[in-house]
N, CA, C and O of each residue as an XYZ file, in Angstrom:
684
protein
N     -18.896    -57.929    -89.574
C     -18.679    -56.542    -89.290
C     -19.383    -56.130    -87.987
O     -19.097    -55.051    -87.468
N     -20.230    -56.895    -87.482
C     -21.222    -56.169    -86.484
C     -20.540    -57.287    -85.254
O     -20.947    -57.152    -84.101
N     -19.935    -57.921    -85.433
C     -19.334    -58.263    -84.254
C     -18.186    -57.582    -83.987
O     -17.975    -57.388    -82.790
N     -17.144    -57.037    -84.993
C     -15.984    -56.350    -84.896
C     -16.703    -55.300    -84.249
O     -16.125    -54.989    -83.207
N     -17.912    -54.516    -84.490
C     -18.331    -53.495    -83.937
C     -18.860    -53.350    -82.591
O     -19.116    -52.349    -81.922
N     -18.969    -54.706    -82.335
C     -19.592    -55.265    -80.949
C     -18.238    -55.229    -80.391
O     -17.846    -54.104    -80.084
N     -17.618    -55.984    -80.235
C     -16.216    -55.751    -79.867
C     -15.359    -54.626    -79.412
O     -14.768    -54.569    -78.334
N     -15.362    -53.804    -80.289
C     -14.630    -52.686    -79.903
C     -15.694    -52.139    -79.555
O     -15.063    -51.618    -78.636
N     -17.202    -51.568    -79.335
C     -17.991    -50.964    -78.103
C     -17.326    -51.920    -76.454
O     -17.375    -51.514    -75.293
N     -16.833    -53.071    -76.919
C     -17.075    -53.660    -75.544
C     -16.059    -53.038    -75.045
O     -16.241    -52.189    -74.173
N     -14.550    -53.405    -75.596
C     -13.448    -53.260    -75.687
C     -13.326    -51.475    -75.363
O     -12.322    -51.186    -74.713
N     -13.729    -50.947    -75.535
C     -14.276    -49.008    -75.285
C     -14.837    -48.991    -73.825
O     -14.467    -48.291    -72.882
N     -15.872    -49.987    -73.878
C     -16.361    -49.715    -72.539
C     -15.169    -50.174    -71.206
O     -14.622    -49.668    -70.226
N     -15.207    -50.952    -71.657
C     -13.626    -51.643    -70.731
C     -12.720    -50.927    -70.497
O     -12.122    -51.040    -69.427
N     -12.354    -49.972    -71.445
C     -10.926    -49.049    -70.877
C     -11.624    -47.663    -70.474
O     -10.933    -46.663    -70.275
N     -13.007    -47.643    -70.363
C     -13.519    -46.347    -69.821
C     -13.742    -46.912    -68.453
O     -13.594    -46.081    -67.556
N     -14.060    -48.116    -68.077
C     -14.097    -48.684    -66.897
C     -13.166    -48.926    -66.252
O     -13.380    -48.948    -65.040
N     -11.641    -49.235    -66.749
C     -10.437    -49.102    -66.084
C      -9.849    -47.852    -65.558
O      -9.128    -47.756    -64.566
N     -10.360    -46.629    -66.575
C     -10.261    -45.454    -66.660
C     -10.333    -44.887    -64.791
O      -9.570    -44.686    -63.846
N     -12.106    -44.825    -65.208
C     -13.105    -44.538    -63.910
C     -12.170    -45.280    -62.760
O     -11.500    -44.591    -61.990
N     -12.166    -46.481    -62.704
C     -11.170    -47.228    -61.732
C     -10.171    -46.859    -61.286
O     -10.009    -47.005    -60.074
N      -9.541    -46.488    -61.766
C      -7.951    -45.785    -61.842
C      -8.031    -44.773    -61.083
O      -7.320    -44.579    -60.097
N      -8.980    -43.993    -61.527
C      -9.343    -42.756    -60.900
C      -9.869    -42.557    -60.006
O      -9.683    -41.505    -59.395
N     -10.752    -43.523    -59.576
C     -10.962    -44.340    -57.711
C     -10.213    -43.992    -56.896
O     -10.236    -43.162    -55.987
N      -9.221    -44.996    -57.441
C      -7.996    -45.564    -56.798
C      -7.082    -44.579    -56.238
O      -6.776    -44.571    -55.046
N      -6.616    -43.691    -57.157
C      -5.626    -42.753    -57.009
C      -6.086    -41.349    -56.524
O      -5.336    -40.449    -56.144
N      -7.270    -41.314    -56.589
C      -7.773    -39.947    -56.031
C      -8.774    -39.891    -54.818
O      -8.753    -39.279    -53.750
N      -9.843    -40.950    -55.519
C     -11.181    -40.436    -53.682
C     -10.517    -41.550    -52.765
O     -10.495    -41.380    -51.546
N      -9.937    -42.773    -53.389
C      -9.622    -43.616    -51.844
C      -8.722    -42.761    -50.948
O      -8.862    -42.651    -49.730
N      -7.601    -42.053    -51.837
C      -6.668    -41.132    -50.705
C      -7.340    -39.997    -49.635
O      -7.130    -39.832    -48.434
N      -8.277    -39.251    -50.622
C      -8.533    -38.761    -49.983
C      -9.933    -39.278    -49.214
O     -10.611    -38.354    -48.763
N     -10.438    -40.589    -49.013
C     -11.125    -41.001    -48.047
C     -10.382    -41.044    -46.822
O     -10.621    -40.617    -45.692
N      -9.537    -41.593    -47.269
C      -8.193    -42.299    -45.981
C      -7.815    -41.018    -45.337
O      -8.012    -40.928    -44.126
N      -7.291    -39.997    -45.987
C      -6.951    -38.707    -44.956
C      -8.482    -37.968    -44.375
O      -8.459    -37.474    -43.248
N      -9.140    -37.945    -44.785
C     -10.748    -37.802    -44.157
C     -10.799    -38.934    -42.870
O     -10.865    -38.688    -41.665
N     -10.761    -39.841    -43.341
C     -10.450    -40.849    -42.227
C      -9.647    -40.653    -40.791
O     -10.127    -40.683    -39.658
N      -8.642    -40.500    -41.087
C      -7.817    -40.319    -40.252
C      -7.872    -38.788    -39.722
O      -7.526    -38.660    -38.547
N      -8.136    -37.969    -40.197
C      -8.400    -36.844    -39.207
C      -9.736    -36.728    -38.601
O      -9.885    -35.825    -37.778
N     -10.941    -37.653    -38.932
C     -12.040    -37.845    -38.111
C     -11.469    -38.660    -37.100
O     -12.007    -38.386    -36.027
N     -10.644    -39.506    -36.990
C      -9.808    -40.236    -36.181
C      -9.070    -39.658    -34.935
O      -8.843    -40.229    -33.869
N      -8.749    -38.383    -35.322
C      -7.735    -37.670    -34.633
C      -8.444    -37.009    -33.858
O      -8.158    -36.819    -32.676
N      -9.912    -36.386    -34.689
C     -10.722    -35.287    -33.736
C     -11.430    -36.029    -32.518
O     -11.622    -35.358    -31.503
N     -11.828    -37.343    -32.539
C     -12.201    -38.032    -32.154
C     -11.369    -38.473    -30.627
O     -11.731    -38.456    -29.450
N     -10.193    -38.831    -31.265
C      -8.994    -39.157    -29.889
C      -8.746    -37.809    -29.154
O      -8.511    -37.936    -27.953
N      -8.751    -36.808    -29.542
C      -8.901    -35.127    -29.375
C     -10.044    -35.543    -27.840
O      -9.866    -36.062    -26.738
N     -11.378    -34.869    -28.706
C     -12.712    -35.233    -27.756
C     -12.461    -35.860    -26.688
O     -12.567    -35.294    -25.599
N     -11.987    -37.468    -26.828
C     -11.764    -38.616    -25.929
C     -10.997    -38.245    -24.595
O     -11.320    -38.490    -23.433
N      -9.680    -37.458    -25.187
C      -8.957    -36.867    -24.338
C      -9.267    -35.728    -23.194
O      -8.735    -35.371    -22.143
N     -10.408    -35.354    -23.965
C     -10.745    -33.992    -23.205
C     -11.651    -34.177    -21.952
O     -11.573    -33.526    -20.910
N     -12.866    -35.575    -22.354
C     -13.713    -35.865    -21.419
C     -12.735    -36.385    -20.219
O     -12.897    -35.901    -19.098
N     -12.005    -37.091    -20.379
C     -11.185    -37.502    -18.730
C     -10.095    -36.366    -18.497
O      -9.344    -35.715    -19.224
N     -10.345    -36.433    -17.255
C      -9.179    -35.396    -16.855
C      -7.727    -35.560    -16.915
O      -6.962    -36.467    -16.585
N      -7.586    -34.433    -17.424
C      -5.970    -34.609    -17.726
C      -4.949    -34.737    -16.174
O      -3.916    -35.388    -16.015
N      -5.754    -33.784    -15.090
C      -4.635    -34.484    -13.810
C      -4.778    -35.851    -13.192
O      -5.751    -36.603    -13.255
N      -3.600    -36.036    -12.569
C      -3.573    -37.544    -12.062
C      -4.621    -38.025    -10.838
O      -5.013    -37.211    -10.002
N      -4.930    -39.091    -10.827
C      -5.843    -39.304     -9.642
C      -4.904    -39.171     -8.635
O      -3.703    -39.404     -8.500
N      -6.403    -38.436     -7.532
C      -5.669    -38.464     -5.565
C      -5.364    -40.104     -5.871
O      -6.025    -40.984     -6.423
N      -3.677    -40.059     -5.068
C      -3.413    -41.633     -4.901
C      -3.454    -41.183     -3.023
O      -2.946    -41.764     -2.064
N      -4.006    -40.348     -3.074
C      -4.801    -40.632     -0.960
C      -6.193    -40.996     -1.042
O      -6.868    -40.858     -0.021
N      -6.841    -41.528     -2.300
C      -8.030    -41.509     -2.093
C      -8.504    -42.698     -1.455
O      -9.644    -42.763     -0.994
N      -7.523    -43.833     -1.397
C      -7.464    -45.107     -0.920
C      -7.291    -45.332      0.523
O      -6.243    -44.929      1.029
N      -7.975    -45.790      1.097
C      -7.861    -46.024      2.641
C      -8.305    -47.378      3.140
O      -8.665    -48.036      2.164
N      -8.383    -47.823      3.869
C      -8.570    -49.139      5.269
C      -9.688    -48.937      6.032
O     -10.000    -48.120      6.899
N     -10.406    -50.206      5.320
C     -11.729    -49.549      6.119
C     -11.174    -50.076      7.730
O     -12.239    -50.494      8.184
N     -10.300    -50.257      8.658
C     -10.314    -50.089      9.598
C     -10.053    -48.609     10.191
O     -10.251    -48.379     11.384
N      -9.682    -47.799      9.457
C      -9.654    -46.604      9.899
C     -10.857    -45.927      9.662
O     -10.569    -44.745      9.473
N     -11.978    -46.090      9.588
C     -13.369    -45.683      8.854
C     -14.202    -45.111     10.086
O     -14.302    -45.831     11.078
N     -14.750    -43.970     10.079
C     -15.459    -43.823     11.103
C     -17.106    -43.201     10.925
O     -17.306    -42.028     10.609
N     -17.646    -43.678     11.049
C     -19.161    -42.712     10.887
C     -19.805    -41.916     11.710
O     -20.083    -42.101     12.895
N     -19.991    -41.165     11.135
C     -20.558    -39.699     12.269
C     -21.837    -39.684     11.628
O     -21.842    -39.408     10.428
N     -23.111    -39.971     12.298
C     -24.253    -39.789     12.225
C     -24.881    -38.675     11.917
O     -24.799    -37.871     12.845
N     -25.470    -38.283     11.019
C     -26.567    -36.643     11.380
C     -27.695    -37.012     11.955
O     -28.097    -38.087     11.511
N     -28.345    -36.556     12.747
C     -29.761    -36.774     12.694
C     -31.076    -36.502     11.771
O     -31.048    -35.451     11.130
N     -32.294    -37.382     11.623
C     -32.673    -36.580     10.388
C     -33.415    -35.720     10.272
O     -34.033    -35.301     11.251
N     -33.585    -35.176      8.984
C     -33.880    -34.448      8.558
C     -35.132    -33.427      7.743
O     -34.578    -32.944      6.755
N     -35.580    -33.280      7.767
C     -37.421    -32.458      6.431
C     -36.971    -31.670      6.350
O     -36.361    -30.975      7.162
N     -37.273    -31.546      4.797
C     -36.582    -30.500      3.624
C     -38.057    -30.559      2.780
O     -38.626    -31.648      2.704
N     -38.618    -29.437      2.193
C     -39.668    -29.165      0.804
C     -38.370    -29.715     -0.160
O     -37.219    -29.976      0.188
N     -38.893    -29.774     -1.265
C     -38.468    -30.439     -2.196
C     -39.037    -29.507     -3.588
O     -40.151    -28.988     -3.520
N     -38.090    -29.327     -4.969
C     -38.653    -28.301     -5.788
C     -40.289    -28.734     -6.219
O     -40.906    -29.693     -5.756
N     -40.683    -27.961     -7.011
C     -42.125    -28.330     -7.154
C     -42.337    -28.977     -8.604
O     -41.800    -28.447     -9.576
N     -43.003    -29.948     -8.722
C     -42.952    -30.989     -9.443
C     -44.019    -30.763    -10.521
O     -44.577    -29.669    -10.599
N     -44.397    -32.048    -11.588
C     -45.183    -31.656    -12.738
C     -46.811    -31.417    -12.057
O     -47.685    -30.701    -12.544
N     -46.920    -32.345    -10.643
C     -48.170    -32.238     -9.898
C     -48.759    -31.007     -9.334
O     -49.923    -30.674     -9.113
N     -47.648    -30.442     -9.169
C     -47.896    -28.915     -8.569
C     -48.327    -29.182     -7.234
O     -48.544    -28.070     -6.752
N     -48.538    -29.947     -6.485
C     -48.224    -30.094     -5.109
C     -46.992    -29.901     -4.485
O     -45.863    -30.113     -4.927
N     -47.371    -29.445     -3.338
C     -46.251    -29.540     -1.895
C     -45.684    -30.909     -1.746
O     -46.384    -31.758     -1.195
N     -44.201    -31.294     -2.282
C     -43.360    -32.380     -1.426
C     -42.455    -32.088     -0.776
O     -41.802    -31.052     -0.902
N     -42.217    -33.239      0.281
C     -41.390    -33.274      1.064
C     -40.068    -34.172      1.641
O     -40.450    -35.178      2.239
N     -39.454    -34.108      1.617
C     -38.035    -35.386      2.212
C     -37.940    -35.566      3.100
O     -38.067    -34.549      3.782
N     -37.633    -36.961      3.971
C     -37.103    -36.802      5.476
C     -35.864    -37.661      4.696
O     -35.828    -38.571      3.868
N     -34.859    -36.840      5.444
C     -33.439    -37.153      4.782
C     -32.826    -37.514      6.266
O     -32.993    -36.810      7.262
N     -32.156    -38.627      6.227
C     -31.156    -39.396      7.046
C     -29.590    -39.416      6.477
O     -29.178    -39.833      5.395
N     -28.981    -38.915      7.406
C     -27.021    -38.885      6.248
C     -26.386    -39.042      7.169
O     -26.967    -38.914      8.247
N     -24.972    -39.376      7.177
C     -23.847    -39.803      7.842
C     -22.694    -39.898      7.160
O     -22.554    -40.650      6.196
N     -22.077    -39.378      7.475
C     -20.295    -39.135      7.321
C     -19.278    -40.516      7.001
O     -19.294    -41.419      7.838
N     -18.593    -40.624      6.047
C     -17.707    -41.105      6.571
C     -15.963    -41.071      6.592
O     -15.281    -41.196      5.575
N     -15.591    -40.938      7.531
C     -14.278    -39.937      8.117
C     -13.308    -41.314      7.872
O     -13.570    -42.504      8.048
N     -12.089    -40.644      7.394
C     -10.888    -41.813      7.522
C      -9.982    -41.312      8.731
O      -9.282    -40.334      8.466
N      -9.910    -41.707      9.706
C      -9.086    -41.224     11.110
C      -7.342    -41.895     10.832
O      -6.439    -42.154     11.627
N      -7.423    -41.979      9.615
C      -5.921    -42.455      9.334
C      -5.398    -40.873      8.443
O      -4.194    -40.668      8.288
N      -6.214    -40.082      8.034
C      -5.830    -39.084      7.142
C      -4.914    -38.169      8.417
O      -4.647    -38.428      9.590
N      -4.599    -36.951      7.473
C      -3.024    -36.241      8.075
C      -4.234    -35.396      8.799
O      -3.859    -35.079      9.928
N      -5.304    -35.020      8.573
C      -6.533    -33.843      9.032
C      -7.090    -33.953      9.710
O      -7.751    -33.111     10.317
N      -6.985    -35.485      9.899
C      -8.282    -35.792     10.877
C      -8.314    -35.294     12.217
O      -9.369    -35.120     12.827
N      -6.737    -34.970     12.869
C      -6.774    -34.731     14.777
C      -7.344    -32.775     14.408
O      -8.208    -32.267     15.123
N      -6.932    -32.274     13.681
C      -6.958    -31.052     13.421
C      -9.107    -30.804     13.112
O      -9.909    -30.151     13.779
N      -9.278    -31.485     12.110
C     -10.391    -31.105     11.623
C     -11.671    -32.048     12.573
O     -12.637    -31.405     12.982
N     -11.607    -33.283     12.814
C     -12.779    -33.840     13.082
C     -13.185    -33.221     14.385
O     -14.066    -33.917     14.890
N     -12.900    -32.234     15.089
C     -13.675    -31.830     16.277
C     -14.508    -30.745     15.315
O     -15.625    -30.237     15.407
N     -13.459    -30.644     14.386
C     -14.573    -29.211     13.717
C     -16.166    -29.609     13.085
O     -17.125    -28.907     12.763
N     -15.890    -31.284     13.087
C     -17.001    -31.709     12.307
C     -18.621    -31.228     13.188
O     -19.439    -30.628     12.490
N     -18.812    -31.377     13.947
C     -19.812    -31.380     15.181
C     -19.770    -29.804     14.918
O     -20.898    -29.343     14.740
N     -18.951    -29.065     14.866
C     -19.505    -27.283     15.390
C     -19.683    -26.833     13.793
O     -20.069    -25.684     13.575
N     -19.452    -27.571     12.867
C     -19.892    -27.276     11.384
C     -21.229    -28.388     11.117
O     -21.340    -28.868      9.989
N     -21.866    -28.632     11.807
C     -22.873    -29.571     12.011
C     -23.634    -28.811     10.836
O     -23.685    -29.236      9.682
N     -24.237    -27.592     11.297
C     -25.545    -26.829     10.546
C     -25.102    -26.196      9.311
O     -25.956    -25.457      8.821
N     -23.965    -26.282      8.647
C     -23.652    -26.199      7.591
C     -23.365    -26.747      6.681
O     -23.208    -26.390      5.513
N     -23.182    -28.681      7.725
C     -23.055    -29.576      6.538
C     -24.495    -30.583      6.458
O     -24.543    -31.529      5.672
N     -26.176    -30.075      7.810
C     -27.394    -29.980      7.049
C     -27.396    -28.765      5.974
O     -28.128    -29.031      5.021
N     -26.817    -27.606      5.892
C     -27.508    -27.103      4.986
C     -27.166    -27.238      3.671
O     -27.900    -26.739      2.818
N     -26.055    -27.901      3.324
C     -25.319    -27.965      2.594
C     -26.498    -29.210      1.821
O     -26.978    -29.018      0.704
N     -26.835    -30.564      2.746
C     -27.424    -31.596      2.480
C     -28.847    -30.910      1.931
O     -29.338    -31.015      0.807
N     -29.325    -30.206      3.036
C     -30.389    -29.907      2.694
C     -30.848    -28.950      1.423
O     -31.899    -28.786      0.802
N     -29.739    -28.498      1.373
C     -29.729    -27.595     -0.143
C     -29.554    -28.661     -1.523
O     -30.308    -28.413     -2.463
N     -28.784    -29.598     -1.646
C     -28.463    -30.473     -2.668
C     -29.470    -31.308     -2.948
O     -29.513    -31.963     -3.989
N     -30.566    -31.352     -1.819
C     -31.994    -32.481     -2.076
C     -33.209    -31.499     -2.237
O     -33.902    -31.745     -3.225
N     -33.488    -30.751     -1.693
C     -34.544    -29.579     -2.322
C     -34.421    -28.855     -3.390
O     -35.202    -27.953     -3.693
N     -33.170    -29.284     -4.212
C     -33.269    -28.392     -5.594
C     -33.840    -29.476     -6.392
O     -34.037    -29.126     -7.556
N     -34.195    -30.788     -6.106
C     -34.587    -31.267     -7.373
C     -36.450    -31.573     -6.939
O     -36.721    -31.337     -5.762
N     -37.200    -31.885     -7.513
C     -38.496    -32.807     -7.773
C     -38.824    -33.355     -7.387
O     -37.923    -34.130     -7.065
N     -40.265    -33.891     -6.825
C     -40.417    -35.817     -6.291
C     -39.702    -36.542     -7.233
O     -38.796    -37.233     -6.767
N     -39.943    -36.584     -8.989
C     -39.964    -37.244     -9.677
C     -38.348    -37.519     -9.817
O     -37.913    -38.668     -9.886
N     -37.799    -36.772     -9.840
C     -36.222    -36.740    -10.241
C     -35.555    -37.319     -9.230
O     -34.572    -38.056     -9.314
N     -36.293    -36.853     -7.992
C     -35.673    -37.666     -6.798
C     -35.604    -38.973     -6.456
O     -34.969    -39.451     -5.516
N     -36.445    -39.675     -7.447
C     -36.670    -40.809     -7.707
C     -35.891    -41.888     -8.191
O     -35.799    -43.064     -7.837
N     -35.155    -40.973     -9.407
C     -33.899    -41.134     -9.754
C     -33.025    -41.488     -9.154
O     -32.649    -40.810     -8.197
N     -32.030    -43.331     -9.685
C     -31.133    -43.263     -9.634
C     -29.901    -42.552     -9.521
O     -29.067    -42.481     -8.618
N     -29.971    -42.133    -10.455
C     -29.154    -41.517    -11.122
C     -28.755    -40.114    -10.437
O     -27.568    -39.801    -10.355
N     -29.683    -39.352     -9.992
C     -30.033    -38.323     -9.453
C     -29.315    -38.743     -7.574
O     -28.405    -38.058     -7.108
N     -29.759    -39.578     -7.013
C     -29.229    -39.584     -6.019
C     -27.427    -39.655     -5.907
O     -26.592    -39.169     -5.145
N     -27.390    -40.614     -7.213
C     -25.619    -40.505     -7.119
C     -25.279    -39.345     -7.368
O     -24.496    -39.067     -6.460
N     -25.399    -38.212     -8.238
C     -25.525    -36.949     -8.590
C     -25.250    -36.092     -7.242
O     -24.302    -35.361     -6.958
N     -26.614    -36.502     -6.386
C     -26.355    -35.480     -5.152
C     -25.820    -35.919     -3.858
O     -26.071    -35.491     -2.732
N     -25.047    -36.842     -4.233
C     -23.999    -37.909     -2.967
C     -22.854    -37.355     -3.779
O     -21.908    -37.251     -2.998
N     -22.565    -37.026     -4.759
C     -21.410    -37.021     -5.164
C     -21.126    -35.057     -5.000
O     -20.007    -34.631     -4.716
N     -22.158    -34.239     -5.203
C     -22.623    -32.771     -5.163
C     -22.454    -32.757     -3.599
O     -21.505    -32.035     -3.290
N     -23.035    -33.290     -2.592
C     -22.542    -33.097     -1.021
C     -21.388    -33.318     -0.778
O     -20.682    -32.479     -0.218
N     -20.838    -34.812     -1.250
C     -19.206    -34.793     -0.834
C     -18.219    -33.765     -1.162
O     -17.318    -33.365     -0.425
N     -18.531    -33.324     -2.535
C     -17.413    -32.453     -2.747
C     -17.500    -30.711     -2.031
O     -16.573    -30.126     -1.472
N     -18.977    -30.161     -2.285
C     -18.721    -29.506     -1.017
C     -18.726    -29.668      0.676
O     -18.075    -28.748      1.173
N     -19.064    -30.226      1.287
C     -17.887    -30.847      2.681
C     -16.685    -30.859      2.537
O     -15.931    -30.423      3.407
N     -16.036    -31.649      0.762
C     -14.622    -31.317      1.234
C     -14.276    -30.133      1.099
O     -13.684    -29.583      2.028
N     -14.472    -29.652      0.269
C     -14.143    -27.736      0.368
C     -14.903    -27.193      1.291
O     -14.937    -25.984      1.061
N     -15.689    -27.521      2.451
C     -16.013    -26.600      3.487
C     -14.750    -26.762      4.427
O     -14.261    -25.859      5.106
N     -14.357    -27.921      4.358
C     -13.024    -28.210      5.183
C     -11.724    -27.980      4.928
O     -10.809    -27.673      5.691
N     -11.753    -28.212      3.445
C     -10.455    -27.811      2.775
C      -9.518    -28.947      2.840
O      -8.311    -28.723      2.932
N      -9.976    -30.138      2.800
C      -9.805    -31.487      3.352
C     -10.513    -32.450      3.031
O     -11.730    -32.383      3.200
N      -9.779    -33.831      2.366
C     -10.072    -34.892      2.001
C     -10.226    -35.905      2.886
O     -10.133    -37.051      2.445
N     -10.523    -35.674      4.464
C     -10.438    -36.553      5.338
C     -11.759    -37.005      5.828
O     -11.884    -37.770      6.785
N     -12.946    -36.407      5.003
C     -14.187    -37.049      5.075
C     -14.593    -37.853      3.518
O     -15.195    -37.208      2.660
N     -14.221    -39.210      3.293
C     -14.153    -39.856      2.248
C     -15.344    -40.010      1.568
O     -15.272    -39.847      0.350
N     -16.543    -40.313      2.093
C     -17.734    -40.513      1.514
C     -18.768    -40.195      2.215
O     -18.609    -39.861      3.389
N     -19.915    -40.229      1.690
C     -21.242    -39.305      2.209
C     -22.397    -40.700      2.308
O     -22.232    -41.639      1.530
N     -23.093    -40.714      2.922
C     -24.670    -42.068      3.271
C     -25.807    -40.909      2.877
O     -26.036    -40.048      3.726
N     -26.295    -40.883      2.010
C     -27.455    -40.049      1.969
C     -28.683    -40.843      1.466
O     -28.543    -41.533      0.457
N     -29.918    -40.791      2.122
C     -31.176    -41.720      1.969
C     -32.268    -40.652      1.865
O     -31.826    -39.601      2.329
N     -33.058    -40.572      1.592
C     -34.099    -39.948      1.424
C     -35.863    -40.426      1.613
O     -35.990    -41.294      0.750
N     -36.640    -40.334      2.015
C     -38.059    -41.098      2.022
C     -38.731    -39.203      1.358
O     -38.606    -38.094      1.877
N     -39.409    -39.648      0.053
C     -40.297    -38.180     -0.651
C     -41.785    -38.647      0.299
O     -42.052    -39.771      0.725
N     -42.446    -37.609      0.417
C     -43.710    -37.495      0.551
C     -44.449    -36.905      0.307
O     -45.597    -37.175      0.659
């Protein structure tokens, strides 16, 4: 008798365990899977949003035989004020570089020279907003090579100055 009774406890537990199972199956896996898939979606969403949706300049490509560099002379700039609380300073060296194959270039590059003191101040504004310490930075210099180029090109209104040389020595 106490094994028949053993038995059917087991035999009980077993179809309460198929039960529970069943009920896995047919209810939280689905709705894991649609949880799933719309964390999926918000995700490709996000993804989408960080790159830009317009197409790349296909003029952004040029020959470096058409490449030209226009020198600035350099430069001392203060620099923001740091965790030291001392006075720093930059001597900044930069130079242009112009594609003389672009549609702008006969039009704009004389303008380059009489916009001289606007594209130091422009330089000189993008390196005195930061720190010794920050200036230190990698990261930070690509930041403000990439912050000068794009205003030059909107001082010009023109993509015919392709890239920027910017160096810095802090002191």
């Amino acid at each position: 008798m106490k094994k028949n009774m053993l038995t059917i406890l087991v035999l009980i537990l077993c179809i309460v365990n198929l039960t529970l199972s069943a009920y896995i199956v047919f209810t939280v896996v689905p709705n894991a899977q649609r949880t799933d898939t719309l964390i999926t979606r918000i995700l490709q969403i996000i993804d989408l949003e960080l790159e830009s949706p317009l197409p790349q300049d296909i003029n952004n490509t040029y020959d470096i035989e058409n490449i030209e560099k226009y020198d600035i002379e350099d430069m001392t700039t203060n620099v923001a004020s740091g965790t030291d609380g001392k006075a720093h300073y930059a001597k900044i060296s930069a130079s242009l570089t112009i594609n003389n194959a672009d549609d702008d270039y006969a039009k704009l590059n004389p303008k380059v020279e009489t916009m001289k003191s606007d594209i130091v101040s422009i330089i000189k504004t993008h390196v005195s907003s930061y720190n010794n310490e920050e200036l230190a930075n990698p990261e930070t210099k690509k930041t403000i090579k990439e912050k000068i180029l794009t205003d030059i090109q909107t001082l010009f209104n023109s993509k015919f100055i392709v890239d920027v040389t910017v160096d810095y020595l802090i002191q």
